[in-house]
N, C-alpha and C positions, 0 to 999 in steps of 0.2 A: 129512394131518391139518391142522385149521384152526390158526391162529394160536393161542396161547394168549396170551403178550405180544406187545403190538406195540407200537410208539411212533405217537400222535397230538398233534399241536402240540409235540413235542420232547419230551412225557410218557411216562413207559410204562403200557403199561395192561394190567390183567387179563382177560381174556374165556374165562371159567371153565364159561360155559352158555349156549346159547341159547331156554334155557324163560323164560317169560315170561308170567304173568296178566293182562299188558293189552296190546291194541293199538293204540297211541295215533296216531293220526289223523296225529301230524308226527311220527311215529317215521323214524330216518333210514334205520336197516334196512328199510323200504318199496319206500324208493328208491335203495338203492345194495348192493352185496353187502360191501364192505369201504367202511372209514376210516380215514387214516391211511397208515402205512406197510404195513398187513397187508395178504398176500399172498392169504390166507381166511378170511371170519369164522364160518362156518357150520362146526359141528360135523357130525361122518359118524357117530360114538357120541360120548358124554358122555364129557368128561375124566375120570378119576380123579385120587386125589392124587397118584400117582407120576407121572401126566403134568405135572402142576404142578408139581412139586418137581424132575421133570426138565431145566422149561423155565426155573424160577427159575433151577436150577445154571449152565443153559447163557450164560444173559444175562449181557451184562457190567453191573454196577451203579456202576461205579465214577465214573460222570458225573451221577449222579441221587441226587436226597436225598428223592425220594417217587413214589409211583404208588397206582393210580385202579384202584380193582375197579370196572371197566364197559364190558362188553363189548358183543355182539349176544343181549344178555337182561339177566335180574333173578340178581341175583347171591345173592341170598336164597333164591333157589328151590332153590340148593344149598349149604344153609344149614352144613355140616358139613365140605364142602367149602372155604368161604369161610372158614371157623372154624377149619382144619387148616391151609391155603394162610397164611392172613395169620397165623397164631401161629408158622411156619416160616421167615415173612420176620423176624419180631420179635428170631426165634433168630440166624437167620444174615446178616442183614440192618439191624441197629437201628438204624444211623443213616439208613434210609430211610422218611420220614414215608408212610401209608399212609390214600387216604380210599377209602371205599362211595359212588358213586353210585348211589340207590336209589329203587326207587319208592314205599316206606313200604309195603308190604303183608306183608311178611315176618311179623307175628305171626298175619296170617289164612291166608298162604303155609303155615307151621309149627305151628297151629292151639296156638301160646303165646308167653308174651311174650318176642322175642329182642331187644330193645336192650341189654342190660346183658352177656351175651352178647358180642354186635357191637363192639359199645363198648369192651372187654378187649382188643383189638388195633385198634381202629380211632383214628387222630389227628384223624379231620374224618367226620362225614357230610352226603352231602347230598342231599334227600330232594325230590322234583319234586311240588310243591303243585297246580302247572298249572291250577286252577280254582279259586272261589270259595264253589262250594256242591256237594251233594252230586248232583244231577241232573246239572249240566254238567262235574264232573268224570267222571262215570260216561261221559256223553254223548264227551267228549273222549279218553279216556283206553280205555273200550270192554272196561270190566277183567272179568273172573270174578265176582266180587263184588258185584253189583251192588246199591245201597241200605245198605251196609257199608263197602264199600272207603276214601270219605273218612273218615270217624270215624274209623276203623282207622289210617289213615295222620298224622294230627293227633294221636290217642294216642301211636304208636311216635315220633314225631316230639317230641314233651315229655316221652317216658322217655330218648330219649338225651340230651339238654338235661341230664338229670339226672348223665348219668355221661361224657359226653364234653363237651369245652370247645368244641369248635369242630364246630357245625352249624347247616347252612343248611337253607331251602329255598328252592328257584328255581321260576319261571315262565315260559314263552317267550312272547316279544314277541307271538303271534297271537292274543291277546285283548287288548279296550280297554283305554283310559289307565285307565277309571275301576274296570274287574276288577282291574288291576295295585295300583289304589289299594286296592284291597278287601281283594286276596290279602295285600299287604303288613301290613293289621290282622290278618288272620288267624295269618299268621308270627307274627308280635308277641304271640299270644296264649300263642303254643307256648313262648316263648323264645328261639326261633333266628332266627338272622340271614335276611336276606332278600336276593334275586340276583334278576335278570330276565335270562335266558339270549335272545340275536339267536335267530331262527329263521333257516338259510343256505337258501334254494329250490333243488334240484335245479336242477342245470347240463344 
């Protein structure tokens, strides 16, 4: 069985599913099978919650005050899962802060709005803008959706605004200064804070 928590950058993280609506051109799962300290990151079947709730019991928490639903997928794609898993860290877990990294498509993922949802056990989201406009995010990002997916992701992105305190969204450094300056108005529109995540090039 693949990893379900692992620790990367001394984090721990959840890696709940490996579905995913887009294939993003610098996706790091491209180029590597694990990150981090995980041993697998590729699912053989879908977790359930009892695998989750197994892997939470087993891990020690006692040096961590948060972790990152972000595995090798869209953590949205198993929207009830994510919803079960983090409302059971809440329980048995509460002084561990807990953020979504996500790719904002979760209400076209769930064909309804889940921010407020999400947002009920989430401390931080943060949601990858990664383009400017709707053709080159499409272009970039290579999602199911296509001619839908940025609006989509800008909507969900200013309904958590409304009910969580703390969200971003990021962009990785492989677009120009002057996209970054763009993307950065764009955030600004949504409410949320704004990141520029390094792109690392395969070793």
């Amino acid at each position: 069985m693949a990893d379900i928590i692992y620790l990367f950058e001394g984090s721990p993280y959840f890696n709940i599913t490996n579905k995913c609506p887009c294939n993003c051109v610098f996706c790091i799962r491209e180029k590597k099978d694990v990150v981090g300290e995980a041993k697998k990151m590729w699912h053989d079947v879908q977790p359930t919650f009892d695998d989750v709730k197994a892997a939470i019991d087993a891990f020690d928490w006692s040096e961590y005050d948060h972790a990152v639903f972000c595995g090798y997928g869209e953590p949205t794609n198993e929207l009830e899962l994510l919803l079960k898993s983090a409302a059971y860290m809440k329980e048995h877990h509460p002084n561990v802060k807990l953020r979504l990294n996500t790719n904002g498509l979760s209400d076209l993922i769930n064909a309804k709005p889940t921010a407020e949802l999400i947002c009920r056990y989430m401390d931080a989201v943060s949601v990858s803008l990664n383009e400017t406009t709707s053709e080159k995010y499409d272009k970039i990002t290579r999602n199911i959706f296509p001619g839908k997916a940025f609006d989509a992701m800008l909507r969900f992105t200013k309904d958590c605004v409304k009910y969580c305190h703390d969200v971003r969204m990021t962009v990785v450094d492989v677009i120009s200064e002057k996209e970054i300056a763009d993307a950065q108005k764009i955030c600004a529109s949504t409410g949320a804070n704004f990141m520029v995540r390094r792109f690392v090039p395969e070793n």
